[in-house]
Jmol script that loads the backbone (N, CA, C; Angstrom):
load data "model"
ATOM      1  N   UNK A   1      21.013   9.800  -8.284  1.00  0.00           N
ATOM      2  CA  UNK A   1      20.303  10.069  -7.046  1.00  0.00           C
ATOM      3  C   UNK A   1      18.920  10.644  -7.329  1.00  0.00           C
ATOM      4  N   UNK A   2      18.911  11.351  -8.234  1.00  0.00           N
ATOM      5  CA  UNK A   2      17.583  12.517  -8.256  1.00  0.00           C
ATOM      6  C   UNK A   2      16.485  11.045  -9.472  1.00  0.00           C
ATOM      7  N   UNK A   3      17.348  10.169 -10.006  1.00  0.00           N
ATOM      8  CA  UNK A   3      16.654   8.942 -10.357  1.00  0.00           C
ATOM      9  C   UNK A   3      15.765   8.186  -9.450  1.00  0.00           C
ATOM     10  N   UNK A   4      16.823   7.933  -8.522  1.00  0.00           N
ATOM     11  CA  UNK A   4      15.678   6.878  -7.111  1.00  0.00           C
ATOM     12  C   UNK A   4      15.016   8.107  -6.718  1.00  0.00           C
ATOM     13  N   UNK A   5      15.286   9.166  -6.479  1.00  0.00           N
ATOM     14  CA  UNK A   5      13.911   9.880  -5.812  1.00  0.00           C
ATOM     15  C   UNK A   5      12.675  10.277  -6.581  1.00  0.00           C
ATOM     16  N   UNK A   6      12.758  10.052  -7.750  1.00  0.00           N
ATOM     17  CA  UNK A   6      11.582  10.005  -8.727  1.00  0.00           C
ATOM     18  C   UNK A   6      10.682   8.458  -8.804  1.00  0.00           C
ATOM     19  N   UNK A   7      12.179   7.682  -8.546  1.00  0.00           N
ATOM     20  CA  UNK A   7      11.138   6.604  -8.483  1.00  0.00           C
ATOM     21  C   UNK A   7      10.447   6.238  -7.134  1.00  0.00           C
ATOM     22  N   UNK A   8      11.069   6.661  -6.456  1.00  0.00           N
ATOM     23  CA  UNK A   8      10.297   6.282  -4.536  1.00  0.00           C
ATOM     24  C   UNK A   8       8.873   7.656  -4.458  1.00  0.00           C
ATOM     25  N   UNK A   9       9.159   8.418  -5.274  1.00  0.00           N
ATOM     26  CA  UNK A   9       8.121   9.442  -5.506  1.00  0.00           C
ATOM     27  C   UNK A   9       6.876   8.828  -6.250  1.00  0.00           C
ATOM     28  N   UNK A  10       7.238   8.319  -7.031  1.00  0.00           N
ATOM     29  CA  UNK A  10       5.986   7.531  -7.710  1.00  0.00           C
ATOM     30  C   UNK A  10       5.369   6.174  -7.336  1.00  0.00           C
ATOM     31  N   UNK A  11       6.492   5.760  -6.571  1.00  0.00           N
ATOM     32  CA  UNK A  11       5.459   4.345  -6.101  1.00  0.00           C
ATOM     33  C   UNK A  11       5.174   4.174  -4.439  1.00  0.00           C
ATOM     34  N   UNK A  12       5.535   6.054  -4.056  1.00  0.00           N
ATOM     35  CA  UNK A  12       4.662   6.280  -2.880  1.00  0.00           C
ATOM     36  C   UNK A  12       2.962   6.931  -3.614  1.00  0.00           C
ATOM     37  N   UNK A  13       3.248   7.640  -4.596  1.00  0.00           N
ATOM     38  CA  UNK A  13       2.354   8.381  -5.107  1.00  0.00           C
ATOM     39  C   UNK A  13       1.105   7.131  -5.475  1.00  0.00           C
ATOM     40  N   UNK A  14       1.229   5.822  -6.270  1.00  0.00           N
ATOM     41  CA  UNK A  14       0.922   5.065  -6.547  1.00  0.00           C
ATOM     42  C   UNK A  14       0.337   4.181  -5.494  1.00  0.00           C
ATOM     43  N   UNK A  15       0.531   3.785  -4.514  1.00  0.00           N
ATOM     44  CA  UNK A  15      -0.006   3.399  -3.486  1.00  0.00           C
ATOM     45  C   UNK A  15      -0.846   4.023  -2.497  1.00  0.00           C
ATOM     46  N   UNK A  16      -0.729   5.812  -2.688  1.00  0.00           N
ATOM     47  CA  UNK A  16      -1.722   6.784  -2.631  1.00  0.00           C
ATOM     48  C   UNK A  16      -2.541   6.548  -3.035  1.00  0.00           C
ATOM     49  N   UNK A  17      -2.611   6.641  -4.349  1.00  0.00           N
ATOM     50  CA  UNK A  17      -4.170   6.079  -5.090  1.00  0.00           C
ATOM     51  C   UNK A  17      -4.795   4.657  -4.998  1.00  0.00           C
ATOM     52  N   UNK A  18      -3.897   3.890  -4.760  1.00  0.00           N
ATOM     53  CA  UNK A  18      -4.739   2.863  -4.490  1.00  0.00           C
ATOM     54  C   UNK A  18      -5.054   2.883  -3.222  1.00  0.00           C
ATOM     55  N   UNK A  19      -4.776   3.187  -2.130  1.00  0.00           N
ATOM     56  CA  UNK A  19      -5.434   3.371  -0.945  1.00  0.00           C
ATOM     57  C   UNK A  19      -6.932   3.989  -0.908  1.00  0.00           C
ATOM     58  N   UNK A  20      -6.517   5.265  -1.779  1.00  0.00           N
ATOM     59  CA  UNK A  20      -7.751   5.751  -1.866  1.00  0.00           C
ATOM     60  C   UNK A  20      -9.043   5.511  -3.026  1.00  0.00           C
ATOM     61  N   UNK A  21      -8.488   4.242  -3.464  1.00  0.00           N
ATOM     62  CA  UNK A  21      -9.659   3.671  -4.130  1.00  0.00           C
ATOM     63  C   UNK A  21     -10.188   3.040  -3.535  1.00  0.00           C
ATOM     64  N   UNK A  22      -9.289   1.974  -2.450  1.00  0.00           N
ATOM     65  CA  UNK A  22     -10.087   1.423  -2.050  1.00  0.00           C
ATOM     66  C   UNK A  22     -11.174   1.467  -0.740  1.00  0.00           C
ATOM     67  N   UNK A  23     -10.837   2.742  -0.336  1.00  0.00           N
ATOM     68  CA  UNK A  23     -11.476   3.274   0.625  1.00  0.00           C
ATOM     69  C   UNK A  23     -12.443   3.950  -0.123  1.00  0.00           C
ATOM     70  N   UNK A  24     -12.491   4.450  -1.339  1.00  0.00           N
ATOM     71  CA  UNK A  24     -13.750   4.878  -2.220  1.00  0.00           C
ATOM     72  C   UNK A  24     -14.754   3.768  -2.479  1.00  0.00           C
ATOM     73  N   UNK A  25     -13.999   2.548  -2.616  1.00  0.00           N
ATOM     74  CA  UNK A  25     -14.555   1.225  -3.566  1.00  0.00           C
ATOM     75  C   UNK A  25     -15.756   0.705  -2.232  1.00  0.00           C
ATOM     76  N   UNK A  26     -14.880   0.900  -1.094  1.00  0.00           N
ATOM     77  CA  UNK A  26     -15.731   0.506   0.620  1.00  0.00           C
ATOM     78  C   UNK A  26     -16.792   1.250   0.909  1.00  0.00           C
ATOM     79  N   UNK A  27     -16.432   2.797   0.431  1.00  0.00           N
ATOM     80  CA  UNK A  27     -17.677   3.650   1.484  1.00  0.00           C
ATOM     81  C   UNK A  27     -16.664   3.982   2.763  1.00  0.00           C
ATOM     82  N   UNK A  28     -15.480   3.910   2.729  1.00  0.00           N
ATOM     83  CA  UNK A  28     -14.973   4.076   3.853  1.00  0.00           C
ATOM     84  C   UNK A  28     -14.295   5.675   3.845  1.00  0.00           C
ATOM     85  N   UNK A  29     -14.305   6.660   5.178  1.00  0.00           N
ATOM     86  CA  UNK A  29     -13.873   8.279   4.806  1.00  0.00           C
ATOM     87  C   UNK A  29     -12.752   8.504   4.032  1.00  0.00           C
ATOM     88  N   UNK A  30     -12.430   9.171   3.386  1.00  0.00           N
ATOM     89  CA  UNK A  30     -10.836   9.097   2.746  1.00  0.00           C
ATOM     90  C   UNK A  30      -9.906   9.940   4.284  1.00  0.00           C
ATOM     91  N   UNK A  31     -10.183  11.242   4.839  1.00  0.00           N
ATOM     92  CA  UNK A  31      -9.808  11.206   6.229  1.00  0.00           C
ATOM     93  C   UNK A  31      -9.959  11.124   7.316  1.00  0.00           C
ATOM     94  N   UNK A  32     -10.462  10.147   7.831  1.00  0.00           N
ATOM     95  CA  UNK A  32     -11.170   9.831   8.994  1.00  0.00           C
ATOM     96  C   UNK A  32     -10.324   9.062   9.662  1.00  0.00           C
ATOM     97  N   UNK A  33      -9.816   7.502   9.400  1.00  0.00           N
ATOM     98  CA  UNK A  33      -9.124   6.596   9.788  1.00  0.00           C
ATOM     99  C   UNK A  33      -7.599   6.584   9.183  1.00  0.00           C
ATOM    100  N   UNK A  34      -6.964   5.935   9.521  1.00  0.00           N
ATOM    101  CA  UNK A  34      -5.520   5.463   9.121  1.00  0.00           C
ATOM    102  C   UNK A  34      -5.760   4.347   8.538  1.00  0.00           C
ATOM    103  N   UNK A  35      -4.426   4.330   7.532  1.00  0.00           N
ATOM    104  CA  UNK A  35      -4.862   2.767   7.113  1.00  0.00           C
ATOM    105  C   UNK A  35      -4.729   1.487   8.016  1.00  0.00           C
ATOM    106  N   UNK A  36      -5.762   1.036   7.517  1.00  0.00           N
ATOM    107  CA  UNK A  36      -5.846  -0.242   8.619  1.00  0.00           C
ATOM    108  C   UNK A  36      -6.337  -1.771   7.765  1.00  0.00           C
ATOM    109  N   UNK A  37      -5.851  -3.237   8.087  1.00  0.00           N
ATOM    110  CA  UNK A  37      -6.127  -4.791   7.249  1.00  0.00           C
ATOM    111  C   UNK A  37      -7.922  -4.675   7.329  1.00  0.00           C
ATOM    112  N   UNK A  38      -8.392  -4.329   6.051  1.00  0.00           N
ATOM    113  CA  UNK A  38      -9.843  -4.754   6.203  1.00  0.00           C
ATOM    114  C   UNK A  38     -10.190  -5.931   7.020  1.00  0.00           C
ATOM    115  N   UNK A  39     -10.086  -6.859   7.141  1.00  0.00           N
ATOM    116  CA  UNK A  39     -10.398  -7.897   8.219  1.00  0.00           C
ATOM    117  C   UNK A  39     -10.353  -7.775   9.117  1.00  0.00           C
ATOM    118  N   UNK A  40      -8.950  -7.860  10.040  1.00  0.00           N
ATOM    119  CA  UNK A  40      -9.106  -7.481  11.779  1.00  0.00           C
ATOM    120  C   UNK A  40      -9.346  -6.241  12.075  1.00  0.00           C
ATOM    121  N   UNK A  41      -9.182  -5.194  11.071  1.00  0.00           N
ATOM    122  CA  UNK A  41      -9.392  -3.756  11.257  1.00  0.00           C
ATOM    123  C   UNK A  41      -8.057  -2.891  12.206  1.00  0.00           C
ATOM    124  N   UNK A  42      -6.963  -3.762  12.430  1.00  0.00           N
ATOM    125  CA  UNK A  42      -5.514  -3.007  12.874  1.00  0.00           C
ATOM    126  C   UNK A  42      -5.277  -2.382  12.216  1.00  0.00           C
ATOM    127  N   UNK A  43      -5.076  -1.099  12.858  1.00  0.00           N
ATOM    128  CA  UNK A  43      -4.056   0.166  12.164  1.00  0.00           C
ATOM    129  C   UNK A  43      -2.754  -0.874  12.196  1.00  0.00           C
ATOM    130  N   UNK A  44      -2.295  -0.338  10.530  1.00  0.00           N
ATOM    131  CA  UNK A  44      -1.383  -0.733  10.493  1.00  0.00           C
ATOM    132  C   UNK A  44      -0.129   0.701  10.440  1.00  0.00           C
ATOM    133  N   UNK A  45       1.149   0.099  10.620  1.00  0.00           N
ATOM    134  CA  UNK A  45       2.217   0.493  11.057  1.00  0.00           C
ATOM    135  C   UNK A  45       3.111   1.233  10.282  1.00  0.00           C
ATOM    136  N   UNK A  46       3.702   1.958  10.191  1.00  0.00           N
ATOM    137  CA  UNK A  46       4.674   3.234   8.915  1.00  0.00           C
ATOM    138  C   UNK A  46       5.410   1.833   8.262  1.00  0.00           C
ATOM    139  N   UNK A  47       5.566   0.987   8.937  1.00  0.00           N
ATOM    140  CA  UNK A  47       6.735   0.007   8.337  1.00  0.00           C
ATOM    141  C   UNK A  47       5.815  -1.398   7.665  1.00  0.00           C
ATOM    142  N   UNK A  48       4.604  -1.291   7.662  1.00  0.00           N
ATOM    143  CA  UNK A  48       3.863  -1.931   7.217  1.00  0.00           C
ATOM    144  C   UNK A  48       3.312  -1.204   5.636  1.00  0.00           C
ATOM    145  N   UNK A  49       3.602   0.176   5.606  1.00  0.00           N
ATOM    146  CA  UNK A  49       3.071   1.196   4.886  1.00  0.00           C
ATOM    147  C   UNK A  49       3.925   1.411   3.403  1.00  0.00           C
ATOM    148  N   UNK A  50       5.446   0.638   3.443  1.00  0.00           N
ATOM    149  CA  UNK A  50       6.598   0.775   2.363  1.00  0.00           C
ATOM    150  C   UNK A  50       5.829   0.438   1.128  1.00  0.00           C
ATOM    151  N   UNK A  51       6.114   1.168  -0.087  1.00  0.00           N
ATOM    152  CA  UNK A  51       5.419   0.604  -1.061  1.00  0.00           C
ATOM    153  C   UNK A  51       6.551  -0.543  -1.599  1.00  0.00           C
ATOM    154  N   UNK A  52       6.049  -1.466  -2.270  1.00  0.00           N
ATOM    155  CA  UNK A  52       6.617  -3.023  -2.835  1.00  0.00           C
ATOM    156  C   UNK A  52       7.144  -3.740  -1.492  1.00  0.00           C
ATOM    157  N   UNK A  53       7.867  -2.910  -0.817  1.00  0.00           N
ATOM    158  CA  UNK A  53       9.104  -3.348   0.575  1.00  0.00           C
ATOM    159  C   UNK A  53       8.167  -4.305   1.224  1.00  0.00           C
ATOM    160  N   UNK A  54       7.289  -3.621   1.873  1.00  0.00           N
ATOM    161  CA  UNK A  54       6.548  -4.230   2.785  1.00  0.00           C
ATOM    162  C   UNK A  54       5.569  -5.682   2.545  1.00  0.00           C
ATOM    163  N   UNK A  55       5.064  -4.832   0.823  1.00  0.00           N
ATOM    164  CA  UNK A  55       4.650  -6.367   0.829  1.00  0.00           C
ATOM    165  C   UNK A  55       5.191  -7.311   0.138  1.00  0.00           C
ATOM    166  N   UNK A  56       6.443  -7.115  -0.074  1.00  0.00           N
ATOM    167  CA  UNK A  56       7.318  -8.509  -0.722  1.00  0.00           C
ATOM    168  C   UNK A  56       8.146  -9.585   0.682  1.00  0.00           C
ATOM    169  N   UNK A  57       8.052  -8.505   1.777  1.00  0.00           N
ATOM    170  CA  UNK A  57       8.596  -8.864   3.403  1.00  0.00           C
ATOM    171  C   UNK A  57       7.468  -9.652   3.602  1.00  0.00           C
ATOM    172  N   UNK A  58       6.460  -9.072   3.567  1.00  0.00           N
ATOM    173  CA  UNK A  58       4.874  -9.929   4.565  1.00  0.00           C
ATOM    174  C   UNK A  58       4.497 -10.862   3.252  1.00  0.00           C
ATOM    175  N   UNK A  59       5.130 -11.504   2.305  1.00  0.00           N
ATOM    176  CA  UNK A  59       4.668 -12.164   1.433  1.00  0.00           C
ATOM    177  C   UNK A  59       2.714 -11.553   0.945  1.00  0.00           C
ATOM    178  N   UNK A  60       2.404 -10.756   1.236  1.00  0.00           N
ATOM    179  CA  UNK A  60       1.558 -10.320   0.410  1.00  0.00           C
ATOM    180  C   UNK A  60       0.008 -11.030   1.967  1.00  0.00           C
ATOM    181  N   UNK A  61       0.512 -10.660   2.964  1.00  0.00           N
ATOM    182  CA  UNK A  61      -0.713 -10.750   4.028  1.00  0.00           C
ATOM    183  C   UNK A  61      -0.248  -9.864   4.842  1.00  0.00           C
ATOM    184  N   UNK A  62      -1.521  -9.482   6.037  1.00  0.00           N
ATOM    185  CA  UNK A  62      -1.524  -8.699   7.334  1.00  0.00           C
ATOM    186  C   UNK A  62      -0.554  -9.320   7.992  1.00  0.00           C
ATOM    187  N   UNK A  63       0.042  -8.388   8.833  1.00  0.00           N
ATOM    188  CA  UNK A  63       0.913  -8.874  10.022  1.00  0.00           C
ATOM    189  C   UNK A  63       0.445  -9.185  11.199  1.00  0.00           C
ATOM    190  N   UNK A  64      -0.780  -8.923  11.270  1.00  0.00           N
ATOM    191  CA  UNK A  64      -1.499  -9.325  12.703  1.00  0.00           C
ATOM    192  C   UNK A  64      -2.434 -10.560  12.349  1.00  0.00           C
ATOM    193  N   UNK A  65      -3.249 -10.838  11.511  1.00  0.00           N
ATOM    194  CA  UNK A  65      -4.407 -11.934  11.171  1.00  0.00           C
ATOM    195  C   UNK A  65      -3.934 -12.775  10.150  1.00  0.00           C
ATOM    196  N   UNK A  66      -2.750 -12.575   9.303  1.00  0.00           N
ATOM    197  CA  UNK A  66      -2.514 -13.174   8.439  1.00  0.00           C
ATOM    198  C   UNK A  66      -3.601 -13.276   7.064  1.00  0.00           C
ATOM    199  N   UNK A  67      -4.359 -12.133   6.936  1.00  0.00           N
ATOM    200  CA  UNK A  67      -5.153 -12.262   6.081  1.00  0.00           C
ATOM    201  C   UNK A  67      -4.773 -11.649   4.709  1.00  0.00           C
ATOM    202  N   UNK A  68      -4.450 -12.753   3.674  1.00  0.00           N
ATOM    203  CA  UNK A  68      -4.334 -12.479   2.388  1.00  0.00           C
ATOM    204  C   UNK A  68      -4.774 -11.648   1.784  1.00  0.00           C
ATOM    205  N   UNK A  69      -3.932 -10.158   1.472  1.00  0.00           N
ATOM    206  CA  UNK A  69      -4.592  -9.303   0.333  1.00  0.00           C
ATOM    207  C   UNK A  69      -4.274  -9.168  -0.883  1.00  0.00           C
ATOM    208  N   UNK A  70      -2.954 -10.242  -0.975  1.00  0.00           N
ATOM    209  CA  UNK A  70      -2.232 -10.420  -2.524  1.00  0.00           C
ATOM    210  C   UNK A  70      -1.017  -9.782  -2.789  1.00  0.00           C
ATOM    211  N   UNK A  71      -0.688 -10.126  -3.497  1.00  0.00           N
ATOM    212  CA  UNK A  71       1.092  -9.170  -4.184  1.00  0.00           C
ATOM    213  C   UNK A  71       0.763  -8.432  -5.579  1.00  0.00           C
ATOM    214  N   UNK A  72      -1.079  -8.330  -6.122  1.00  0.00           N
ATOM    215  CA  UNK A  72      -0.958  -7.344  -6.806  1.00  0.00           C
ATOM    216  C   UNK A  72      -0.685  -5.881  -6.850  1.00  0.00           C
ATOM    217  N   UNK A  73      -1.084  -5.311  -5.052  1.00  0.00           N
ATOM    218  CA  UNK A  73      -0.754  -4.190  -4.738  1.00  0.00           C
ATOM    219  C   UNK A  73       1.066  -3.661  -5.018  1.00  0.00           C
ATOM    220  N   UNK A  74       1.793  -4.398  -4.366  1.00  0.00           N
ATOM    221  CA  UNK A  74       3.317  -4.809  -5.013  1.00  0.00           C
ATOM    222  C   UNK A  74       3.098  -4.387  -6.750  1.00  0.00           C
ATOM    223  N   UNK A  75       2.779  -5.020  -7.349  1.00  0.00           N
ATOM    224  CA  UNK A  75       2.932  -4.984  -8.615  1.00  0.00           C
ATOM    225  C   UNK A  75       2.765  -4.096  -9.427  1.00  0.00           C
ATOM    226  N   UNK A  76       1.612  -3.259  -8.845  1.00  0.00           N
ATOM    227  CA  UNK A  76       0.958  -1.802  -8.835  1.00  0.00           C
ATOM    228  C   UNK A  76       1.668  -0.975  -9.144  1.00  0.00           C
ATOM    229  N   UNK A  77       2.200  -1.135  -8.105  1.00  0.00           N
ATOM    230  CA  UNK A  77       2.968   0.213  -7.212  1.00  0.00           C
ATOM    231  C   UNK A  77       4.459  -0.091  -7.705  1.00  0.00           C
ATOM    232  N   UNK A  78       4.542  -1.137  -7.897  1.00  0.00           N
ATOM    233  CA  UNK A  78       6.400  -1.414  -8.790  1.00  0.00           C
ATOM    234  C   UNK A  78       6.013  -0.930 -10.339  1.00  0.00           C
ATOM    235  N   UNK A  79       5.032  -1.198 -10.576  1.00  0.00           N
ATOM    236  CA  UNK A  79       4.798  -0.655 -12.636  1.00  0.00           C
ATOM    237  C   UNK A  79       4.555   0.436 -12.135  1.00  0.00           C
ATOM    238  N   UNK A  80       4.315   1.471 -11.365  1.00  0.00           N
ATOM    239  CA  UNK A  80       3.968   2.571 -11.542  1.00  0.00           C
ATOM    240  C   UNK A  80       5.244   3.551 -11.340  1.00  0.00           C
ATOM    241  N   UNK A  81       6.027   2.910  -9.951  1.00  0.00           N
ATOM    242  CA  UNK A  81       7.143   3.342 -10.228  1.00  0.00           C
ATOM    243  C   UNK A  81       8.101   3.683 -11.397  1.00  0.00           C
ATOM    244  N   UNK A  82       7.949   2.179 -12.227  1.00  0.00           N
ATOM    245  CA  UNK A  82       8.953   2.128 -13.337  1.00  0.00           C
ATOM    246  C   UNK A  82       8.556   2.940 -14.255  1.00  0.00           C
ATOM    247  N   UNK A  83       7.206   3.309 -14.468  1.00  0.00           N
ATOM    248  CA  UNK A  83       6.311   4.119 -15.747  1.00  0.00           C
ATOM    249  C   UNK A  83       6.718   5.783 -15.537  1.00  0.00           C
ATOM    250  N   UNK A  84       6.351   6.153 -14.182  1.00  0.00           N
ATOM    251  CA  UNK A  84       6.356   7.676 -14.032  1.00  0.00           C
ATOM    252  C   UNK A  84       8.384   7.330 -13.889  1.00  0.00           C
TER     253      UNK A  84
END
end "model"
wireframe off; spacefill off
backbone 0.3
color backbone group
């Protein structure tokens, strides 16, 4: 038990940082907005927010525009899990 919570700890932690790179990488506030699909600009949803879950469900696009952001974020956030 105290296994999966190290690992759901790290590949929430892991998708932390990449959020906030890429809101560094934009110019965009780190607290100002929620996360939201760079393209249509929808806040997206707690259940849109799962790290790997969500984007292995949405095949790796927005749920509102369908705009492709990839399954490297997934991949990220699954090696980072497995590492820490």
């Amino acid at each position: 038990m105290q296994t999966l919570l190290i690992i759901l700890f790290n590949a929430v932690l892991t998708s932390t940082i990449l959020c906030l790179a890429e809101r560094l990488n934009h110019n965009i506030p780190l607290g100002i907005k929620r996360s939201f699909c760079f393209r249509c600009q929808h806040q997206l949803s707690w259940y849109d927010l799962i790290p790997v879950i969500s984007a292995i469900l949405l095949h790796g696009h927005c749920r509102h525009c369908q705009f492709k952001f990839g399954m490297h974020y997934a991949h990220i956030e699954l090696l980072g899990a497995m590492i820490g």
